[in-house]
C-alpha distance (Angstrom), angle and dihedral (degrees) to the residues before:
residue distance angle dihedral
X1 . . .
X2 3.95 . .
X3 3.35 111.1 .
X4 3.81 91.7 -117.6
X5 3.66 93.8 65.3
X6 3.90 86.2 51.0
X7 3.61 111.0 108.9
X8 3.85 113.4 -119.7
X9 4.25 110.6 -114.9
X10 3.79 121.6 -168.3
X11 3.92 117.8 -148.6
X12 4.00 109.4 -163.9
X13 3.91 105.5 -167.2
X14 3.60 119.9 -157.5
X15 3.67 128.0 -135.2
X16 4.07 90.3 -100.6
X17 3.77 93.1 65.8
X18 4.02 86.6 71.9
X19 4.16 99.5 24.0
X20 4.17 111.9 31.8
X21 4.04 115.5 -163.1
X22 3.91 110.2 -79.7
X23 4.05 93.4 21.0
X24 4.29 120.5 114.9
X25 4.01 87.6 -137.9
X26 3.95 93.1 -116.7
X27 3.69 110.2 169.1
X28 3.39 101.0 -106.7
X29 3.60 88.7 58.0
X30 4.03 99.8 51.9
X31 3.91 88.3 46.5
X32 4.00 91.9 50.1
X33 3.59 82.2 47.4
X34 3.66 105.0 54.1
X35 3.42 94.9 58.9
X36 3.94 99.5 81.3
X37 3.17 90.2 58.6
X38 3.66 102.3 40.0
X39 3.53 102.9 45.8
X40 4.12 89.0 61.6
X41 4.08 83.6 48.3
X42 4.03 89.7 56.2
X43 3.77 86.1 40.6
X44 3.96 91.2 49.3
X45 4.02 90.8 39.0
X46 3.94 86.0 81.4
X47 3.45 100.1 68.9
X48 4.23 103.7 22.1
X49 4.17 134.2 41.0
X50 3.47 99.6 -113.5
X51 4.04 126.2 -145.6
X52 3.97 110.3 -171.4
X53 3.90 119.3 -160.4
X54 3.51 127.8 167.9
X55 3.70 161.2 -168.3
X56 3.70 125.5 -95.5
X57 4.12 105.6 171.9
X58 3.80 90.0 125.1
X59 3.83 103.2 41.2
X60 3.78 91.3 45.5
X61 3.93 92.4 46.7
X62 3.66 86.3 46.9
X63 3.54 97.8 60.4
X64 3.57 95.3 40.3
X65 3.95 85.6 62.6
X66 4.01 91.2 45.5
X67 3.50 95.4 51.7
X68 3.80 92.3 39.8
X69 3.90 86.8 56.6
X70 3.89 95.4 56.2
X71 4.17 119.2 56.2
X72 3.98 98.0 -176.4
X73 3.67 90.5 75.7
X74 4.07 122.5 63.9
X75 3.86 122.3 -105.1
X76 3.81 114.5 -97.5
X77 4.39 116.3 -141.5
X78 3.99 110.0 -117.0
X79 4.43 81.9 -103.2
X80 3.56 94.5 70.7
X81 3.64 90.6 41.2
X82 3.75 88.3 64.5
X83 3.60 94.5 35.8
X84 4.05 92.0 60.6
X85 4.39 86.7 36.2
X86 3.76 74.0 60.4
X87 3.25 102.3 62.6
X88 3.52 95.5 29.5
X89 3.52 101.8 63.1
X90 4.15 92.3 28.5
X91 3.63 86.8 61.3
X92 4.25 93.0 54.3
X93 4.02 93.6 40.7
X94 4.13 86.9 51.7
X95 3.28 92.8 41.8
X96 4.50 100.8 41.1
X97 4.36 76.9 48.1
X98 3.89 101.2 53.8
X99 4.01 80.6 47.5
X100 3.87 88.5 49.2
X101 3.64 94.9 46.3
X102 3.71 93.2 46.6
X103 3.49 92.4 61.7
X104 3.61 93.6 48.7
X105 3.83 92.7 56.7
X106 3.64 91.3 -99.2
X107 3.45 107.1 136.3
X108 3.93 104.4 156.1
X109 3.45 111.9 47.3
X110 3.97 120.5 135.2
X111 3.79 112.5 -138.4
X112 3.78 128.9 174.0
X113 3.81 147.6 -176.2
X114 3.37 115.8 -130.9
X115 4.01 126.5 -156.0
X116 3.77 104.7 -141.3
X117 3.85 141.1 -160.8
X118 3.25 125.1 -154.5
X119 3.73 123.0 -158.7
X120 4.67 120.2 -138.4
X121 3.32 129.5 168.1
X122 3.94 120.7 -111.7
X123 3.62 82.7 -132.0
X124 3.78 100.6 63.1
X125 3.58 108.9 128.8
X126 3.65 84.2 -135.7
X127 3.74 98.3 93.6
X128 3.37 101.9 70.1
X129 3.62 91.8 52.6
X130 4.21 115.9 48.9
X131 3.75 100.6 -159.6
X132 4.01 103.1 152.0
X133 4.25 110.5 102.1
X134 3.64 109.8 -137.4
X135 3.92 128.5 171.5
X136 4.23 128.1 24.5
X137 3.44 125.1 -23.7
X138 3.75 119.6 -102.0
X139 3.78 126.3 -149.1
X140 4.15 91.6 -145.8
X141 3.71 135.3 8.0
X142 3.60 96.4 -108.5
X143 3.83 95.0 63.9
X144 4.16 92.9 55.7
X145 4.16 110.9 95.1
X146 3.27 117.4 -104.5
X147 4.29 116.5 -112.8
X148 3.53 97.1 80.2
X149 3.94 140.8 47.0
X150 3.87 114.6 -83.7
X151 4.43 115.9 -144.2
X152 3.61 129.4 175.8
X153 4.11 111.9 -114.0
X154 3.53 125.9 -173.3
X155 3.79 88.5 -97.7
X156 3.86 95.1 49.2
X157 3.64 143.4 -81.2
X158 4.33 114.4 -24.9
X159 3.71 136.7 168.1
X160 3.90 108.3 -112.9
X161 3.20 128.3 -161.2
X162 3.95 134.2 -167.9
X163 3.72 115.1 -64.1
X164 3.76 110.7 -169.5
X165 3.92 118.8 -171.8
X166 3.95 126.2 -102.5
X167 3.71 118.0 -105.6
X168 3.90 95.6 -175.6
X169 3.63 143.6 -32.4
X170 3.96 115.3 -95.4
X171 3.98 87.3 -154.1
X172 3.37 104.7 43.4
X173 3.95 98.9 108.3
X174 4.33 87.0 56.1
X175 3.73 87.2 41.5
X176 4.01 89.2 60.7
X177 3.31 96.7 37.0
X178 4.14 86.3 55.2
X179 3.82 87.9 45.2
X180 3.66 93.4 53.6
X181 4.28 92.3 42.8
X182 4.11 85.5 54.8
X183 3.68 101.2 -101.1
X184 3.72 125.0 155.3
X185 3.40 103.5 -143.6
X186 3.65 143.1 -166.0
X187 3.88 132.9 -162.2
X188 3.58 141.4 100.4
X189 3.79 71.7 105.7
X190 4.39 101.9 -167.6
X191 4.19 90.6 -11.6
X192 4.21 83.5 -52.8
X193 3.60 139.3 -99.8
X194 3.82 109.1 -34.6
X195 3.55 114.0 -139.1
X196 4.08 138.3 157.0
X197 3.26 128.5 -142.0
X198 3.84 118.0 -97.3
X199 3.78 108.8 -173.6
X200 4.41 102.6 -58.5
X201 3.85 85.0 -28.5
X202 4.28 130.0 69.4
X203 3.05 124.7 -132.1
X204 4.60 116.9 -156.3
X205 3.69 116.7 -107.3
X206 4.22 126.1 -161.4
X207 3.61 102.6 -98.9
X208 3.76 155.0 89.5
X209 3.48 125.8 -112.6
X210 3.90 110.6 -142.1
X211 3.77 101.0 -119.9
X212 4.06 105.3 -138.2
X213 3.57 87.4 47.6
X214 3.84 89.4 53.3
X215 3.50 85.5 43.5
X216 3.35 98.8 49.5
X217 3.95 84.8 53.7
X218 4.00 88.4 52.4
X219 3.53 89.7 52.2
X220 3.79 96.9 55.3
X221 3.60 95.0 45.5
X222 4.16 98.2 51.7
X223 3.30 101.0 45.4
X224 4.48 99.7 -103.3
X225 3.66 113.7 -174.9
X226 4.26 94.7 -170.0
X227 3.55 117.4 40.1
X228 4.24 105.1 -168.3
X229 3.92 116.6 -178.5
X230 3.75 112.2 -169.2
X231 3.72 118.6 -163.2
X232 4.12 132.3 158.1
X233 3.81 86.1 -86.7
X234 3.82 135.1 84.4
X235 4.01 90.1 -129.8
X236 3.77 141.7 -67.6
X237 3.48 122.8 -20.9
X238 3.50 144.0 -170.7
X239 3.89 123.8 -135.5
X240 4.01 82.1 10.2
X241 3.66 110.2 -150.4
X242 3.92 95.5 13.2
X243 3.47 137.6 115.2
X244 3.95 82.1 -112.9
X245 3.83 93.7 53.8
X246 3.85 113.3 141.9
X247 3.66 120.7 -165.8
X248 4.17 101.0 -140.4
X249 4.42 111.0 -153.8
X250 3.87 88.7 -162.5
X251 3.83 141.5 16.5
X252 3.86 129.4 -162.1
X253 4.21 116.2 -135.0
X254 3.69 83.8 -118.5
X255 3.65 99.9 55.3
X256 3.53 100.0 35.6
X257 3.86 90.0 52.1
X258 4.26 84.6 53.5
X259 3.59 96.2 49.8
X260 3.62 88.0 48.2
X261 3.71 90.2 58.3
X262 3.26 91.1 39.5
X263 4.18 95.1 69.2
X264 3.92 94.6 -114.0
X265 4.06 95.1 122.7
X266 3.82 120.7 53.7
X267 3.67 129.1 -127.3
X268 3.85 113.3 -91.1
X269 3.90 92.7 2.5
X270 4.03 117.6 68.9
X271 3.70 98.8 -23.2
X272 4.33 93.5 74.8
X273 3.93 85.2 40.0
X274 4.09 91.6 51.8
X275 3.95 87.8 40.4
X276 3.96 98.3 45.5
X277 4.06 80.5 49.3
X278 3.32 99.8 56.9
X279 4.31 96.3 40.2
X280 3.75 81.8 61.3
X281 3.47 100.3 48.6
X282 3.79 95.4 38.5
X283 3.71 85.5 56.3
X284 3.18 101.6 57.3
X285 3.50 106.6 -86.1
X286 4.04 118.8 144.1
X287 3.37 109.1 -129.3
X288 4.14 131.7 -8.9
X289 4.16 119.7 -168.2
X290 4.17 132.9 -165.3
X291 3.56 103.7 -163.4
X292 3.93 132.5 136.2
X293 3.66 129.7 -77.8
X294 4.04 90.8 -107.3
X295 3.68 90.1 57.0
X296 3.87 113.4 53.4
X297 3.60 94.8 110.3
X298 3.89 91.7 51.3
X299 4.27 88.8 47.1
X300 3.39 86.4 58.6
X301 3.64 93.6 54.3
X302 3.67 92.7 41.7
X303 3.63 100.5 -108.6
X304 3.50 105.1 108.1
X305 4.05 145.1 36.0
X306 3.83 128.6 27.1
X307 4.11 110.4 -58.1
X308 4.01 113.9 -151.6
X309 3.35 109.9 -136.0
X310 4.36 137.4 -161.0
């Protein structure tokens, strides 16, 4: 098949395919991580263009705390965080792929990292209420750092930060024109670089984008047919976590905006994934998938995850 004719998949990784539960997030461990994921990319990368984006919550928090533990240096903005979780974590997905590929027999495949902007509007409600968890987990409030609000999650207690929503993606005529030249590429690195507009410039803000929402947005604007977010769970669920849990295989628009409403998906967990879902699929996109980070390949194929449906 030419690669023209190849439909155009999306693969939004979350923060757990670097950092799993329990684990410091050395190196070693986010590159022996990656590669579950990654190989089924490679695998997948014969019959789709692949775009790559990605989380960053644990990087980013982790450098806040580093750089919060040393006063001789200057205080970086929460933009230039993301910018160097960018290339941070671009830089091991390239380099865990061209490893992947290798070993498929793929020896000429062009792959690239992409520095991304991300447009939000000063007027987002957003920033008066900081509801994206970034950094380690805690077991109690009292054992987060101070600087930045502390929530409960699902997974535990987290600083969170404000998470504005994407407007557009500043890239996204050089991400198609990579597409169509046969790149793999990665970016929407942690949701991207938030910035406002300032006249025909931008100007960085102090926030995190959440990354399938940006995603989501990226999707739209290129022209994705598959839209594949992999998390650390098998799908949606209802009563998550409960004795009543119940794994769902596919979700209308309709319902899955009611149970959103409803207060059945928590902020900066499943609720962004559900919403990014249903933005691609209410704008025209063909088919969008929540499934687990063992289980792309199998999304694809429509075996696995939670599909949202017309």
């Amino acid at each position: 098949m030419n690669n023209r004719d190849k439909p155009i998949l999306l693969v939004a990784l979350g923060g757990n395919a670097l950092i799993r539960k329990g684990e410091r997030g050395t190196v070693t461990q986010q590159f022996k991580n990656l590669v579950l994921p990654i190989r089924q990319i490679a695998q997948l990368s014969q019959d789709y263009r692949i775009i790559i984006t990605h989380g960053n919550g644990p990087q980013v928090g982790n450098l806040l705390l580093q750089q919060e533990s040393c006063s001789d240096v200057p205080k970086l903005p929460l933009e230039i965080l993301v910018a160097q979780t960018q290339g941070q974590i671009g830089y091991m997905i390239e380099s865990t792929l061209d490893s992947q590929l290798m070993d498929l027999g793929v020896h000429v495949k062009p792959l690239i990292s992409l520095i991304t902007y991300v447009v939000v509007s000063e007027q987002d409600p957003a920033f008066l209420n900081p509801t994206k968890p970034i950094g380690p987990i805690y077991a109690s409030k009292k054992q987060a750092p101070s600087g930045y609000p502390v929530a409960k999650t699902a997974k535990g207690f987290r600083r969170v930060v404000v998470s504005p929503k994407p407007v557009t993606i500043i890239e996204k005529r050089e991400i198609k024109k990579l597409i169509t030249a046969g790149f793999i590429i990665i970016c929407c690195g942690g949701g991207g670089i938030p910035v406002v507009r300032e006249g025909r410039a931008f100007q960085g803000v102090d926030a995190v984008i959440d990354k399938d929402l940006a995603s989501a947005k990226l999707a739209q604007e290129v022209g994705v047919d598959i839209f594949v977010i992999a998390t650390d769970v098998n799908g949606v669920a209802l009563n998550y976590g409960t004795k009543d849990e119940k794994f769902m295989r596919r979700l209308n628009i309709g319902s899955a905006n009611q149970l959103i409403a409803d207060g059945h998906f928590a902020d900066g967990s499943m609720r962004p994934k559900v919403e990014a879902a249903v933005q691609f699929v209410r704008d025209g996109g063909k088919r969008a998938v929540i499934t687990s980070i063992k289980a792309i390949e199998s999304a694809v194929k429509g075996q696995a995850g939670t599909e949202i449906i017309v």
